[in-house]
N, C-alpha and C positions, 0 to 999 in steps of 0.2 A: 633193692632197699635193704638196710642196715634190720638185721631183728633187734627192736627194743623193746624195754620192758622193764618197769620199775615196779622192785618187789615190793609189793603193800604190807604192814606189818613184819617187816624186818627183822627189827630187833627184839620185839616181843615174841615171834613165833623162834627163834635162833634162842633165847633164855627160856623160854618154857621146853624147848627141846631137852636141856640140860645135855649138850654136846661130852663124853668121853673119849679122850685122844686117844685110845686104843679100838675106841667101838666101829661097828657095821651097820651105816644111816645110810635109807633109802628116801630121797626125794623123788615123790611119784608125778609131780610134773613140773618139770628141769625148767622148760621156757629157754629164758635166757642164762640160767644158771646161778641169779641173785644169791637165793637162798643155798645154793650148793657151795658157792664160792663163802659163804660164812662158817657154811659146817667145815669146808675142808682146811680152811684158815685154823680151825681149832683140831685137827686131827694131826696126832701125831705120823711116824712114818709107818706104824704098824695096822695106825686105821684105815680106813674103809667108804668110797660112798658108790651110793649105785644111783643113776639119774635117769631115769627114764619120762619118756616122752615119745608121742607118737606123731607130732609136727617136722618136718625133714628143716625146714628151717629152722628149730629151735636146738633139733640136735645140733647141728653147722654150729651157729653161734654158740651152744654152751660148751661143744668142745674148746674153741679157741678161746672162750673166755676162761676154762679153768686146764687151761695147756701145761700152767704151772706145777698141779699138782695133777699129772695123770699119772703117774705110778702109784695113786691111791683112788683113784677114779674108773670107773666102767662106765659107760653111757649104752642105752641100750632104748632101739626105735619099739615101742609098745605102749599101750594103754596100759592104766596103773594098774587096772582090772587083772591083768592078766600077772602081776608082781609075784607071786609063791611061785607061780610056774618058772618064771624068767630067772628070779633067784635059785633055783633049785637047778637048772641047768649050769647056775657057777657055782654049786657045790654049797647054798647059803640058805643055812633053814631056820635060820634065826637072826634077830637084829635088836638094834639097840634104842632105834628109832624110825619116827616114819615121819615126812613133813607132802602136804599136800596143798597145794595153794591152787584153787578151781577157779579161779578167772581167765578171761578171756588175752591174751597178751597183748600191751601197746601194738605190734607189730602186728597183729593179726587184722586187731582194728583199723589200723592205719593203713596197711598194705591193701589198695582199693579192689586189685582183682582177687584176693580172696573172698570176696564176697559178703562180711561183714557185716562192711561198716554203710549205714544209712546216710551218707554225708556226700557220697560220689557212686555214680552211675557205675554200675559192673555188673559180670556176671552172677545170675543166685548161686551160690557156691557154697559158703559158708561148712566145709567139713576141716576137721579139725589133724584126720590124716588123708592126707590128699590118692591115697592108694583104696580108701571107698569110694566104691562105686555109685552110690545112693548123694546126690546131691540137693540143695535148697531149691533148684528149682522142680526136682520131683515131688516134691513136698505139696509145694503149691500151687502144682499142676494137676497131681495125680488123689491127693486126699481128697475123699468125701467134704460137704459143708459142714456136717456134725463133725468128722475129726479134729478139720480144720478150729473149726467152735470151741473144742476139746482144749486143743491144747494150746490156742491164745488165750482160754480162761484164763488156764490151769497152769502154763509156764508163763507166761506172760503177766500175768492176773490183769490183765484188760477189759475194763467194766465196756466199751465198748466191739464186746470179741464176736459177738453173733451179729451184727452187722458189717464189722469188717470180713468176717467170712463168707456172708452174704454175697457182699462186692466182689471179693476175689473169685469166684466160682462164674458169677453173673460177666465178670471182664475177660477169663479165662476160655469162655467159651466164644467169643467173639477173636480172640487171639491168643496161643499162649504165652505166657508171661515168662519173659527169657531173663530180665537186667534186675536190679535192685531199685535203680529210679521209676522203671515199671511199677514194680511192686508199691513202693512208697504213691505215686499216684492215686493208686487205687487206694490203699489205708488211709490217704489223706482226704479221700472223697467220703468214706464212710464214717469219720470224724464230725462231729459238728464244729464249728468254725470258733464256738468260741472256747470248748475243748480244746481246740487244739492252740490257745493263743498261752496254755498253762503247761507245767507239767514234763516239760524239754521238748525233744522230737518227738512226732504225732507217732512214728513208726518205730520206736525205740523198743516198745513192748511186745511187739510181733516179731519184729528181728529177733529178738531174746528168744522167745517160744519157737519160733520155728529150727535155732539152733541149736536149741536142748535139745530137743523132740531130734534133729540129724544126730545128733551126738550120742545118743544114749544116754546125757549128763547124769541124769536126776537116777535111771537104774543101775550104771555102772556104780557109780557113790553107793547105793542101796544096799547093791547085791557083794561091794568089796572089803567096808570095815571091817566086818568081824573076821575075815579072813587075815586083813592087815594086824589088830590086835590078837589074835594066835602066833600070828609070826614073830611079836615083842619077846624078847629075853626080860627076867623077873626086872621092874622098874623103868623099864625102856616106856616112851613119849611116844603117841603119836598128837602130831598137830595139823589139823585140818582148818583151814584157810576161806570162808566160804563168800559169794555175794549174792545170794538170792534167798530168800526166806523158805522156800521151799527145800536146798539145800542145807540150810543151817539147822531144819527141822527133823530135817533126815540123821545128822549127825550128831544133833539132841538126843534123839531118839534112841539111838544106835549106841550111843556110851550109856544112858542111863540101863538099857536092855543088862551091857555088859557089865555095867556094877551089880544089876540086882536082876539075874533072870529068873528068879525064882517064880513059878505058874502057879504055886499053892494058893488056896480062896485065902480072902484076909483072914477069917473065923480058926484059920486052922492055928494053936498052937504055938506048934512046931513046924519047920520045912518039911517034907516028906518027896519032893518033886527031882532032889537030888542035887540042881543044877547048881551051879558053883559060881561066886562073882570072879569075874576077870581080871579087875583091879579097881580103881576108884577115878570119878570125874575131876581131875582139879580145877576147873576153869567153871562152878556153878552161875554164873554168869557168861558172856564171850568178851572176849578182850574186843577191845577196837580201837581204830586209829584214832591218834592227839588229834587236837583242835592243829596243832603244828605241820602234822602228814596232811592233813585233810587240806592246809592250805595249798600245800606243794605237790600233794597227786590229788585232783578231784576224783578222781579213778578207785582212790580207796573207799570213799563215801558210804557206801553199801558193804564193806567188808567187816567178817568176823572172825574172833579165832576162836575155838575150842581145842581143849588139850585132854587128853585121858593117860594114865599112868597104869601099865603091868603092876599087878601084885607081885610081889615079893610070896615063894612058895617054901 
């Protein structure tokens, strides 16, 4: 199967970049290469992009999608988490930009034996680099009820997440649970019936939670901004791409830190704490898709963008 994957916020995330044809832009996940193939369009011969992704299918296809310009192109198989390191092995300790778009890819979705998608029976899979070891079905086999509970709240926010974990533990031990229509059975039994006549797929919110939770999603995003905004050159963009509110909250979070890290009590004055802002939020709101995207990707529906800007030093 063909990797597809239509980038959400195209052209709002590509102009809040403010692309320069001489600059060094890291897209920290490539996918299909939408968004890469926009910056390199605007990059002259002496620019720069670096694409990283840790999906073997996405590197395939974003190479041949931007074949054109590889003599201004690296691609590079890794998690974004790991971008200072990866950069710093090509001699690059500084950049101009950073664009991150955290959804899941059409092609991941669609492609049924990765494990995904709730729509056709396959195996529990769902890992985002298929070289870990740790998959969806250990998840659901192997957690405790409370974990499980845990994290269909908490990533999923499934007001019915402590009886779905009930179920799964109670059917888990009469057989392990190997497929996704497995799984779906079960979530659809712990569902009240007329719950689930609203709201899309009954199992939509657990698949979700059990995928961050394999993923790291929600720690890697956590533990990598501020490492991403040290790496900007004075005015350089980073633009992050989000669709879960847990996400979007993290990267709230994370740029208002970097405008204002100052820890002194309100009462005090003056600053005394030392700590210096990074640069400023531009996006005090999050951009998000026209009524026009929304018609033609329902996929973008839940997306946001936030943008933060390097000071000028």
């Amino acid at each position: 199967m063909e990797f597809r994957h239509t980038s959400v916020l195209l052209k709002e995330s590509i102009e809040a970049l403010r692309v320069r044809p001489d600059g060094i832009y890291v897209d920290g996940t490539l996918g299909g290469g939408g968004h890469s193939l926009e910056i390199c369009s605007r990059l002259s011969e002496k620019g720069r992009l670096i694409g990283i992704d840790q999906d073997a299918a996405a590197i395939e296809a974003a190479t041949r999608r931007l074949k054109l310009f590889e003599d201004r192109v690296t691609i590079i198989r890794a998690n974004y988490c790991d971008m200072r390191r990866e950069l710093g092995k090509l001699g690059i300790t500084s950049v101009d930009g950073v664009i991150l778009d955290l959804g899941v890819s059409s092609y991941q979705l669609d492609e049924a034996s990765r494990g995904f998608t709730y729509r056709e029976d396959a195996p529990l899979d769902m890992r985002m680099d298929q070289r870990q070891t740790q998959t969806a079905r250990d998840i659901v086999n192997g957690y405790s009820e409370s974990e499980l509970y845990r994290i269909i709240r908490d990533y999923g926010e499934e007001r019915f997440a402590k009886n779905i974990a009930r179920h799964i533990v109670s059917a888990r031990n009469q057989k392990t649970l190997e497929t996704t229509g497995e799984l779906i059975h079960v979530i659809k039994a712990a569902i009240p019936m007329k719950a689930r006549a609203t709201g899309g797929h009954p199992a939509k919110r657990t698949f979700q939670a059990i995928r961050i939770e394999l993923n790291r999603e929600l720690e890697v995003l956590e533990n990598s901004l501020d490492d991403m905004i040290e790496l900007l050159n004075d005015g350089g963009r980073i633009c992050v791409i989000t669709f879960h509110s847990l996400e979007d909250r993290i990267v709230k979070e994370k740029f208002r830190q970097n405008e204002n890290p100052c820890t002194c009590p309100k009462e005090f004055p003056v600053c005394v704490c030392g700590k210096k802002s990074k640069g400023k939020v531009i996006t005090r709101k999050p951009i998000v898709p026209s009524e026009e995207e929304l018609e033609e990707n329902n996929r973008a529906k839940s997306s946001k963008l936030r943008v933060f800007e390097r000071e000028y030093t």
